[in-house]
C-alpha positions in Angstrom: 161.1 98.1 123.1 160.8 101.8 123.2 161.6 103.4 119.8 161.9 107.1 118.8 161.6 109.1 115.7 163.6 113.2 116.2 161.6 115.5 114.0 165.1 117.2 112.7 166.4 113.6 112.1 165.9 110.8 109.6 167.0 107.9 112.1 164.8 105.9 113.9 166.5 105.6 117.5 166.0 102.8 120.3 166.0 104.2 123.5 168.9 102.6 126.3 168.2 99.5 128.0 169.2 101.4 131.5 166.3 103.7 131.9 167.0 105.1 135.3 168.8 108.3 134.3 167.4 108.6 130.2 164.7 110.7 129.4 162.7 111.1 125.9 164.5 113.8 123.5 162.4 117.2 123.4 162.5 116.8 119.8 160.7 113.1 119.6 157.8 113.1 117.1 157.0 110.1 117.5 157.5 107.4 120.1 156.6 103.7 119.1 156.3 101.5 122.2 156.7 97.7 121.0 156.0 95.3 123.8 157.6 97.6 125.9 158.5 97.1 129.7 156.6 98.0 132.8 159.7 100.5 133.4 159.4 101.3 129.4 155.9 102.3 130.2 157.0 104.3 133.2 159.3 106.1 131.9 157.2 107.6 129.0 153.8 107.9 131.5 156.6 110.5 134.0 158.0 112.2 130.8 154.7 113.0 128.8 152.3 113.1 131.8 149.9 110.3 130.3 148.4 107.3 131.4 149.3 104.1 129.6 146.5 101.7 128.4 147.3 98.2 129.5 147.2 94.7 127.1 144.4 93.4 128.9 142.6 97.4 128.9 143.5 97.4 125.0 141.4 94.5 124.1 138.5 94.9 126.8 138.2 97.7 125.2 134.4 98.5 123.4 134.2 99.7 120.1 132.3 102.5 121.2 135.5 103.1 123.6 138.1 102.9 122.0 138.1 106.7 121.0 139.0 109.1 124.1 140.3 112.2 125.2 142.1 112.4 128.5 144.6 114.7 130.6 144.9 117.0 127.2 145.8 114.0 125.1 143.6 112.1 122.1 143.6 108.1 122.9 142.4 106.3 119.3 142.9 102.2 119.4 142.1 100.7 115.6 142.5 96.6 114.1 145.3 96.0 112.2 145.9 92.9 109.8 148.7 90.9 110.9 150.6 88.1 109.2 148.9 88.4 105.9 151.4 86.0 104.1 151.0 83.3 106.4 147.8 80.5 106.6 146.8 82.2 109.9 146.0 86.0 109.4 144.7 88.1 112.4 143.9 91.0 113.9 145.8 93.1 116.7 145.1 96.0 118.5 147.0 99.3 118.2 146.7 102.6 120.2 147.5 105.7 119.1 147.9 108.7 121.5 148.3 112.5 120.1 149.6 114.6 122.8 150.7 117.7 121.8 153.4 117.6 119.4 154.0 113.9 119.8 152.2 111.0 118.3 152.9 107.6 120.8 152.1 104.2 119.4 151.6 101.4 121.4 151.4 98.1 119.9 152.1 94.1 120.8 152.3 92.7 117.4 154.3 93.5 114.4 151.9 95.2 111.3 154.1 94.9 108.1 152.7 98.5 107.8 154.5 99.7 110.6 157.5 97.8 109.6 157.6 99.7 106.1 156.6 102.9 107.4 159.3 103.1 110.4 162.1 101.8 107.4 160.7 105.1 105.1 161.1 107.1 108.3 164.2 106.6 108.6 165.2 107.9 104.9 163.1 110.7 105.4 162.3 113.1 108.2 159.7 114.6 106.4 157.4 112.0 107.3 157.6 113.0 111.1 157.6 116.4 111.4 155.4 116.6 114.6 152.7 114.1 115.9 149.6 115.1 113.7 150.9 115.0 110.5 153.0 111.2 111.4 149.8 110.0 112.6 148.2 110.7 109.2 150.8 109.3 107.5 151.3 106.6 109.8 147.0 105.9 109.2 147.9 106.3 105.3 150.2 103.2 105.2 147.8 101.6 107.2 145.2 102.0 104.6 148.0 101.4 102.0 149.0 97.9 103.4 144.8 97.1 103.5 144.9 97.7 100.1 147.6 95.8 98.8 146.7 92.3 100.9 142.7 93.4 99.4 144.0 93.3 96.0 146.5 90.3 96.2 143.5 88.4 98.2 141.3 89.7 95.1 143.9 88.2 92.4 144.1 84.5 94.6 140.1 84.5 93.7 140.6 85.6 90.4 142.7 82.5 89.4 140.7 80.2 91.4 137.0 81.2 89.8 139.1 80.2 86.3 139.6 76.8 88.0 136.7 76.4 89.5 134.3 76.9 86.4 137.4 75.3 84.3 136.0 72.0 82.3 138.9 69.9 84.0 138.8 68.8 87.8 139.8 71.2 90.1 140.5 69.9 93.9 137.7 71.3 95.7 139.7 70.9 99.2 141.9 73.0 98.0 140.1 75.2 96.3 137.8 75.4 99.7 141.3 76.0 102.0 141.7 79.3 99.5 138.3 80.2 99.8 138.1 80.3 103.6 141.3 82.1 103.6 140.1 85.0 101.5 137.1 85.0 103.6 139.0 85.3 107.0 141.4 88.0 105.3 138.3 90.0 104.2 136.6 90.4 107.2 139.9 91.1 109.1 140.1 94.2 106.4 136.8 95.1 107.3 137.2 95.3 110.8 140.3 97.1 110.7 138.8 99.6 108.0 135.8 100.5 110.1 138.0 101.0 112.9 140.3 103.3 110.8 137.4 105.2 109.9 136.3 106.2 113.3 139.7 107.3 114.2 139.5 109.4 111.3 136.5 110.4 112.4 137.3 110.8 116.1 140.9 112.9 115.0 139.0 115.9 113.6 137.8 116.9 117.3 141.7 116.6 118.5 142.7 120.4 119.2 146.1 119.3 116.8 143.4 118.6 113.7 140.0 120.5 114.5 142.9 124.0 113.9 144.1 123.3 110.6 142.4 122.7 107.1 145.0 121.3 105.3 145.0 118.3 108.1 141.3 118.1 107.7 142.0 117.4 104.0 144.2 114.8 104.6 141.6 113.5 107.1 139.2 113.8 104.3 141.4 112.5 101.7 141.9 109.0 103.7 138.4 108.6 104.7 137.2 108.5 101.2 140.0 105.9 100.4 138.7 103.8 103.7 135.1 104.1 102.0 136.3 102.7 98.8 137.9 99.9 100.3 135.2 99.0 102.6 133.0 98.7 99.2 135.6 96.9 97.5 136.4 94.6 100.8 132.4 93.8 100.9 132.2 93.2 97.1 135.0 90.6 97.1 133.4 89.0 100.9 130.4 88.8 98.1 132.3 86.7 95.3 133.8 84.8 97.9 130.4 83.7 99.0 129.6 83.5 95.4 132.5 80.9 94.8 131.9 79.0 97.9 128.0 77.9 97.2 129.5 76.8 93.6 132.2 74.7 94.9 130.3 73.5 97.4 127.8 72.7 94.1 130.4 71.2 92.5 130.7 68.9 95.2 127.4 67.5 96.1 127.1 66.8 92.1 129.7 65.1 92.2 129.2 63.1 95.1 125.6 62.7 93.7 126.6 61.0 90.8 128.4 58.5 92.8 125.5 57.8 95.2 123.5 57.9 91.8 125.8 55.5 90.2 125.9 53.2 93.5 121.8 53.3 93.3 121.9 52.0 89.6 124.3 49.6 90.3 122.2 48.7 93.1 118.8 48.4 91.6 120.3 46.4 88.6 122.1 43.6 90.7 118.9 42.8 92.9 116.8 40.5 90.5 120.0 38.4 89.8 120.5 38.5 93.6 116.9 37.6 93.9 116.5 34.5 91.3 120.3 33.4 93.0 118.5 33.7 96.0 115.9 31.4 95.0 117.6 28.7 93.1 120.5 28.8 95.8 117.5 27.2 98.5 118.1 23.0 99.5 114.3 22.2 98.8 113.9 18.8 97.8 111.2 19.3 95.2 112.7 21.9 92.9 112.1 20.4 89.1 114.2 22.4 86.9 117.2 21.8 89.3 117.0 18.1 87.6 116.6 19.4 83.6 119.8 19.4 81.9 118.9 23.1 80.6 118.2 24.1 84.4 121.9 26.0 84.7 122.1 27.6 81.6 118.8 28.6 81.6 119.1 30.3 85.3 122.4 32.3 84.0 120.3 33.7 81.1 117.6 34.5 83.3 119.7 36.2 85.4 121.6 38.2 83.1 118.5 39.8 81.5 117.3 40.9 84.4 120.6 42.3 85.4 121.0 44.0 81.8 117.2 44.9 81.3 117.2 47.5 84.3 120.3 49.0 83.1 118.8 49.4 79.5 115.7 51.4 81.1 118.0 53.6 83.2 120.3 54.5 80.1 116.5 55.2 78.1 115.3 57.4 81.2 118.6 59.5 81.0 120.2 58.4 84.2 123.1 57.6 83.7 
């Protein structure tokens, strides 16, 4: 799909499903390509006079590549979060191309960011004036989006350290499923933050940046909130950790007092088993099997030493 934002509008227009005669408007601002076309791609490569990165180019891509100038235009590609609300969150890749006046996007997944920024564009123009200044606020809601699923993620750990130290069972499976969640969800933030930050980075040297201070401010202005995400996004990956060795504490103690309870059990039923053993054999010559007192006198026997080893356990503390 091939979407278009007019700098002098505040509609966000879709372009014709016959391209054959349609060319981009002159006053386009910005140009989202979602999954487009081969002839989508086409069209906007003979318009703009730019080459098109490919899926496949998109995600071969290097990290150290990702950030290029070519044919008068500035290629950035970034990681954004995807599907944050679901059990499966993931990463995508997203280019961004500033050439000239226009900012073109070029994306096969669906960022929520992109979703609430394209619905704001469309109330107001202002947001898309030309290509520089929609990429930076285009990067904001990025970073906006990265904060919000940082601090809901933040919250869900919250709750759970309460019911994880709590004094009354917690379910540990659960508790682990929430755990690796937040953990997956944090280093997808991180990723995506370092990339944003070497876009930033990288945007200063585009001709449409390096020319005006107040755009270098913004620049600014977003990198320091990428910083202090990245140092929240590591702190919380920390408490994560944190809360993962103490469930996983929680656990072997309580699987350790089974297995302790299973020993005890254990060690006091083996000299019953082991005088049962022996009265149980068919010799002949066995003399108290003849007394009268023999079969009380055995289940005496044996329950002291069933109950005597239990009576030293409880005085050693083991139970």
């Amino acid at each position: 799909m091939l979407k278009f934002v007019r700098s002098a509008l505040a509609e966000v227009e879709t372009a014709p499903a016959d391209l054959a005669n349609w060319r981009l408007p002159e006053d386009a601002s910005w140009i989202d390509l979602v999954q487009p076309t081969r002839e989508e791609e086409l069209r906007v490569e003979r318009d703009l006079a730019l080459s098109i990165p490919t899926p496949e180019e998109m995600r071969e891509l290097e990290p150290s590549s990702r950030l290029y100038q070519e044919g008068g235009a500035t290629f950035m590609t970034i990681m954004v979060l995807i599907n944050a609300d679901t059990e499966y969150p993931e990463i995508g890749p997203v280019t961004f191309v500033l050439a000239g006046e226009r900012l073109i996007t070029l994306r096969y997944i669906e960022p929520r960011a992109f979703s609430i920024f394209t619905a704001e564009a469309a109330r107001n123009a202002r947001l898309c004036p030309e290509g520089a200044t929609t990429l930076l606020n285009l990067v904001d809601a990025v970073v906006n989006r990265a904060s919000q699923v940082l601090e809901r993620t933040a919250s869900e750990v919250d709750v759970l350290s309460k019911e994880v130290f709590a004094p009354t069972p917690t379910d540990f499976n659960a508790a682990l499923r929430v755990l690796g969640r937040a953990q997956v969800i944090n280093a997808d933030i991180r990723e995506s933050l370092v990339s944003l930050a070497r876009l930033l980075s990288y945007a200063t040297l585009a001709p449409q940046m390096s020319g005006d201070p107040g755009r270098k401010e913004r620049v600014a202005e977003i990198s320091r909130d990428v910083q202090f995400l990245l140092d929240q996004a590591s702190f919380e990956t920390g408490n994560v950790s944190f809360l993962l060795d103490a469930t996983l504490g929680f656990i072997n103690n309580t699987q350790n007092n089974v297995i302790k309870a299973l020993t005890v059990a254990g060690a006091a039923f083996l000299p019953p088993t082991l005088l049962a053993s022996i009265w149980g054999m068919n010799f002949e010559f066995m003399p108290e099997l003849n007394e009268r007192w023999g079969y009380p006198a055995a289940l005496t026997v044996i329950v002291l030493t069933g109950v005597a080893p239990l009576l030293w356990f409880k005085k050693r503390g083991w139970f």
